[in-house]
C-alpha positions in Angstrom: -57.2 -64.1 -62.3 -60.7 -63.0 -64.7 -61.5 -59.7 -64.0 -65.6 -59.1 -64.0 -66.2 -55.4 -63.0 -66.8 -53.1 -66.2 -64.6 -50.5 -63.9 -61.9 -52.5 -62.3 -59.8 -50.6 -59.6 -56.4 -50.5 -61.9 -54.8 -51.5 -58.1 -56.8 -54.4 -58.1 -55.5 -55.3 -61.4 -53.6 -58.4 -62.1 -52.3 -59.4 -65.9 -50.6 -62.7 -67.0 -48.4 -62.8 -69.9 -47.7 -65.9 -71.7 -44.6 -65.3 -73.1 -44.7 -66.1 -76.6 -47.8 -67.3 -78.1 -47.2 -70.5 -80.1 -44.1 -71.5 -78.7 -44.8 -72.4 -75.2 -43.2 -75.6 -75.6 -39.9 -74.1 -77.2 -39.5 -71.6 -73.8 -37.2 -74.1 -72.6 -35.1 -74.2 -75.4 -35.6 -70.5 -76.4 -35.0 -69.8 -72.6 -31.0 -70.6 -73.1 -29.6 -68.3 -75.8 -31.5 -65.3 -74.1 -29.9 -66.5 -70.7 -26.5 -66.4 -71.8 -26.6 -63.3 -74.1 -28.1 -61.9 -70.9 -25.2 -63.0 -68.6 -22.6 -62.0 -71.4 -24.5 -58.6 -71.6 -24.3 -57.6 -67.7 -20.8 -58.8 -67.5 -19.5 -57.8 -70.8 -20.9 -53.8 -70.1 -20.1 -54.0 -66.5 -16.7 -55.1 -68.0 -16.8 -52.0 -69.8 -17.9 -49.5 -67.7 -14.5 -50.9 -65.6 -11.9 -50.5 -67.8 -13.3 -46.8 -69.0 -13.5 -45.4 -65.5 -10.1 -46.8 -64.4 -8.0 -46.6 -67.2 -7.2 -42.5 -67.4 -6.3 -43.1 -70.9 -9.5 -43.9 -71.9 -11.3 -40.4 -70.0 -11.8 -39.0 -73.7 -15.3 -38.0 -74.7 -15.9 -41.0 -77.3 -15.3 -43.6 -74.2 -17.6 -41.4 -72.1 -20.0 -41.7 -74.1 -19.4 -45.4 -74.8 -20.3 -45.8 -71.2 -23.2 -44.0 -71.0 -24.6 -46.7 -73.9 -23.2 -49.7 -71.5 -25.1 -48.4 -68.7 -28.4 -48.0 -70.9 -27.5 -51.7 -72.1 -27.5 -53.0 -68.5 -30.5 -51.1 -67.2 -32.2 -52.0 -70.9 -31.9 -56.0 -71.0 -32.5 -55.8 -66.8 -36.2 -54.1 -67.2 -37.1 -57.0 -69.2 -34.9 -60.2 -69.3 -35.4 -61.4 -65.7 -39.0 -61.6 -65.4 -38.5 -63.2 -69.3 -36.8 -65.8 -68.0 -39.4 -66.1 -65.2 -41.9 -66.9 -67.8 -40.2 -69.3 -69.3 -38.7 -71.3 -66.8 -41.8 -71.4 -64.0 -44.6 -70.3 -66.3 -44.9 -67.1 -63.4 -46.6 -64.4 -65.7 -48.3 -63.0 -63.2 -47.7 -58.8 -63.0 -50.0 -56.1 -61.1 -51.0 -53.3 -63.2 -48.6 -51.0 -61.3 -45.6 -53.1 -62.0 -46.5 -53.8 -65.6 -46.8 -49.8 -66.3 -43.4 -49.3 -64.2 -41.7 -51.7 -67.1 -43.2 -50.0 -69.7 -42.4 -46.9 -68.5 -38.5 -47.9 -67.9 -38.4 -50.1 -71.1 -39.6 -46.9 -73.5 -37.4 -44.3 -70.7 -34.1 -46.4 -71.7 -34.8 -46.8 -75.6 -35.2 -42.7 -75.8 -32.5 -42.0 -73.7 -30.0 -45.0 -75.7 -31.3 -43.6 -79.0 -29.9 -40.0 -77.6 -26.8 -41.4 -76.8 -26.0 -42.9 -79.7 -26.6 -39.2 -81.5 -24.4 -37.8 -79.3 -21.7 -40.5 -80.4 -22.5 -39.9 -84.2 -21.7 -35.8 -82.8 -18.6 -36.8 -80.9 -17.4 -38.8 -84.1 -18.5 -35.4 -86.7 -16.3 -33.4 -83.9 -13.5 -36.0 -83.8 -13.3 -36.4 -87.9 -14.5 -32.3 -89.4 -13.2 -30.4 -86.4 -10.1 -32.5 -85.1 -8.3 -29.5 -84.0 -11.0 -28.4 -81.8 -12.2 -31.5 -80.7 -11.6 -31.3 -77.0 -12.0 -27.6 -76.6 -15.6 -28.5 -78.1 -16.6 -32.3 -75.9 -15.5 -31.1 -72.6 -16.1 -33.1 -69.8 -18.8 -30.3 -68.3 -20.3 -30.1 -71.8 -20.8 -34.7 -72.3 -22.1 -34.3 -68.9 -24.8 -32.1 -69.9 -25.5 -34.1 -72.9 -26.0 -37.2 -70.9 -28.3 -35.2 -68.3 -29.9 -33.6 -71.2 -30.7 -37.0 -72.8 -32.1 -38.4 -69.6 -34.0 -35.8 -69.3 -35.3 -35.7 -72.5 -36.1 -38.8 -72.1 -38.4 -38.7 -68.8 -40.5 -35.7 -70.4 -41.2 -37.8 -73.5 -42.4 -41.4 -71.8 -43.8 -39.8 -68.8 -47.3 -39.1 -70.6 -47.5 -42.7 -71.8 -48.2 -43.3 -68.3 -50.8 -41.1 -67.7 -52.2 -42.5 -71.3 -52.5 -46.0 -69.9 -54.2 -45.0 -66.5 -57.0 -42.8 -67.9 -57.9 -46.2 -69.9 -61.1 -48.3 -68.3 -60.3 -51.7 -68.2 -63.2 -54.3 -68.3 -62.2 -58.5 -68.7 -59.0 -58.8 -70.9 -56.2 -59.8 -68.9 -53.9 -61.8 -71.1 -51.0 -60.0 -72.5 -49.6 -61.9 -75.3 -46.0 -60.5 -74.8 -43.3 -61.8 -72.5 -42.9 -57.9 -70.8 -45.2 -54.2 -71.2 -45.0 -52.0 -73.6 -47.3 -49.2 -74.0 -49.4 -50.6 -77.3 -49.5 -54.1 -75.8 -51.7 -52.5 -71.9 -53.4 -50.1 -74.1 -55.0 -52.7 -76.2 -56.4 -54.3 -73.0 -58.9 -51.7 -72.6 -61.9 -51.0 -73.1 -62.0 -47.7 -74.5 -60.5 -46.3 -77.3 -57.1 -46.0 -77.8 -56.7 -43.5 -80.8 -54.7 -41.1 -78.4 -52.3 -43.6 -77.7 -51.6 -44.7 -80.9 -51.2 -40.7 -82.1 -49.0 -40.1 -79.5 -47.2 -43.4 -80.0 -46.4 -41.9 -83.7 -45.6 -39.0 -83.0 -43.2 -39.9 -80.3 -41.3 -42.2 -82.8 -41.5 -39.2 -85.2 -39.9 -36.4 -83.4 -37.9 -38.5 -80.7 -36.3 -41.7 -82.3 -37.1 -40.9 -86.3 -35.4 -37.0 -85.7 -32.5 -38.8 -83.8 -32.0 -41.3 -86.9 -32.3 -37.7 -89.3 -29.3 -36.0 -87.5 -27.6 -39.4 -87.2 -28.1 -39.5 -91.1 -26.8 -36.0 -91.4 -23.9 -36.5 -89.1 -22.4 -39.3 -91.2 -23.1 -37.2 -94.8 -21.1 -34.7 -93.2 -18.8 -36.8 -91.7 -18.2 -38.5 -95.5 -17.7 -35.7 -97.1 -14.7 -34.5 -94.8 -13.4 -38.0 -95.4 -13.4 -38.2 -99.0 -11.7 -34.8 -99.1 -8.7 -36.8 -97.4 -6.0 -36.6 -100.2 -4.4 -39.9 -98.3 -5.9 -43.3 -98.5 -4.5 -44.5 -95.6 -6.0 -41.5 -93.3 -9.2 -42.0 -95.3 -9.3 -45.6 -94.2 -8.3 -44.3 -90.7 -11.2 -41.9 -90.0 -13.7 -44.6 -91.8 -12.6 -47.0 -89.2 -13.1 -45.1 -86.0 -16.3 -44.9 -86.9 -17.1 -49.0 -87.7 -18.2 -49.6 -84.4 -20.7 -46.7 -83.9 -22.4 -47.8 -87.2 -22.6 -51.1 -86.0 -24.1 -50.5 -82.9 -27.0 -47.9 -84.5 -27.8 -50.9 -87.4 -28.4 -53.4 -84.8 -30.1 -51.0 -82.6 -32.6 -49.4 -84.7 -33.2 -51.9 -86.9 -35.2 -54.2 -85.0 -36.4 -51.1 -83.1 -38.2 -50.1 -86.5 -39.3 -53.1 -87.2 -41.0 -53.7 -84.0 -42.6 -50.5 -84.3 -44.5 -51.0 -87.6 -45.1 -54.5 -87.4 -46.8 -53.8 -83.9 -48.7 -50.8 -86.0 -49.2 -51.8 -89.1 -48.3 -55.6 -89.9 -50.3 -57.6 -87.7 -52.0 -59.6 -90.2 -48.8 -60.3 -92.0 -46.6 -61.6 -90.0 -46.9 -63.9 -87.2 -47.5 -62.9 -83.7 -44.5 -65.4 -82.7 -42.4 -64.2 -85.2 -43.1 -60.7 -83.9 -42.8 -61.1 -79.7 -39.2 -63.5 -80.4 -38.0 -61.1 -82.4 -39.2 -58.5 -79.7 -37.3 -60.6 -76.9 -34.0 -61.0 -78.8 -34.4 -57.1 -79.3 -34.2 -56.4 -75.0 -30.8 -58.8 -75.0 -28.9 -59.2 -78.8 -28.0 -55.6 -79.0 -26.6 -55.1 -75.1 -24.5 -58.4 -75.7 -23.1 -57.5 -78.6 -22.1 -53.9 -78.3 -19.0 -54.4 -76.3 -18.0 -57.4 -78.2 -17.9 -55.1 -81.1 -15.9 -52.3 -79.1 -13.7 -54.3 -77.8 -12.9 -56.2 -81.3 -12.8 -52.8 -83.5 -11.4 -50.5 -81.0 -7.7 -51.0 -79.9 -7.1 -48.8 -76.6 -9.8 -51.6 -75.4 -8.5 -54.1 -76.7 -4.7 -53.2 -74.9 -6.1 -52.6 -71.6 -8.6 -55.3 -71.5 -5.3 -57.7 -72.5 -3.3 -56.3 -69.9 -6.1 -56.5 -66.8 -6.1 -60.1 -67.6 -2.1 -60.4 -67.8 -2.3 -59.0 -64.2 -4.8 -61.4 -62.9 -3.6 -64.4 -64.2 -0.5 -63.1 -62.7 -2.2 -62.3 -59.5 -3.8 -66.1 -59.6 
């Protein structure tokens, strides 16, 4: 649909993304990993979120906040994957103004509040491993609750202006977003005017939001190895390290890509390939919510056990 007007009404709006430029004949092909990882990522989290809430042995604050990440994985790959798949399969880019600012707004809401979550478990894990005495007189049940409100709410006061950025935009002809979802760098450079505040506030919300996070996360783990080398045993040095596998995992393959997203979208995009970039984009909404219980439920035993045993029971049952 062209768009004429030099001041369109933003309702009247309508944007088609192509998915990813280059590769419209792979969308087939590329269309069947990111379907499956999708499927294994709803079911494996949802999987998750079951055993944690009824298994009492596994009320303790690391599992709490373990679910708290598997509902930001569902929500995250949800925002984005279906209408990927939409593109893909039927070519229907098609998206209003409104709904493509609602995506961008829930895409960047979940990333903040995941990135908050995962401090809070590098926290839970400095409690669990310097303070192990003290560690559920410190992670209460009242006191992760507030964390996880805290990081929600943190989370809406820090995206919400991105919407506000995008609608005081004037928007005159482009209308081809070259991206298989929204994202806040991707409808600003559809406009017209300039965009300067958009990319300052873009920086500056990776700065003190997502770059501070990765600081204390940094710090945590400093901290964290110094108590552990301290460890006259091997064994219980090996112990501690362990308990915390999984968590670096999960931060490795979820700001990694993150980062890299970031500056190529910034600063890299004569370098590297806009194909390159938006796959490596769409892998980004669906590799990390698959894989996160996969690695929980390899490297963490009290999973493992009751996971083994619901399905005993069923087979039983069948």
């Amino acid at each position: 649909m062209a768009i004429s007007s030099n001041h369109t009404n933003l309702r009247d709006i309508w944007y088609t993304m192509i998915g990813i430029p280059g590769l419209e004949d792979a969308h087939i092909w590329i269309s069947i990993p990111i379907c499956s990882m999708y499927i294994v990522a709803v079911i494996g989290n949802t999987l998750l979120l079951f055993l944690i809430f009824t298994e009492r042995s596994l009320h303790e604050p690391m599992y709490l906040f373990l679910s708290m990440l598997a509902l930001a994985d569902i929500f995250l790959s949800t925002v984005t994957t279906p209408k990927m798949l939409a593109i893909f399969w039927f070519q229907d880019g098609g998206i209003s103004f409104g709904c493509c600012v609602s995506q961008m707004f829930f895409l960047h809401f979940i990333f903040v509040a995941e990135s908050a979550i995962l401090l809070a478990m590098a926290f839970d894990r400095y409690v669990a491993i310097c303070y192990p005495l003290r560690y559920t007189n410190i992670l209460t049940p009242s006191v992760i609750g507030k964390m996880g409100i805290a990081s929600v709410i943190r989370s809406f006061f820090i995206c919400l202006p991105l919407v506000f950025l995008v609608y005081r935009l004037t928007y005159c002809g482009k209308n081809i977003i070259h991206h298989s979802y929204c994202e806040h760098m991707g409808i600003a450079r559809l406009a017209c005017d300039s965009i300067k505040v958009n990319i300052y506030y873009g920086v500056i919300v990776a700065l003190f939001s997502t770059c501070l996070d990765v600081v204390l996360i940094i710090i945590s783990y400093a901290l964290i190895l110094r108590t552990v080398f301290r460890i006259p045993s091997q064994d219980a040095r090996l112990k501690a390290l362990g308990t915390c596998g999984s968590h670096v995992c999960v931060i490795l393959l979820f700001y990694t890509p993150a980062f890299f997203s970031f500056f190529a979208h910034r600063f890299g995009d004569h370098n590297i390939p806009l194909h390159v970039h938006i796959l490596l984009a769409n892998l980004y909404v669906v590799v990390p919510p698959t894989l996160n219980p996969i690695i929980y439920g390899v490297k963490t035993k009290q999973i493992q056990e009751k996971f083994i045993h619901i399905f005993s029971v069923s087979k039983k049952l069948c």
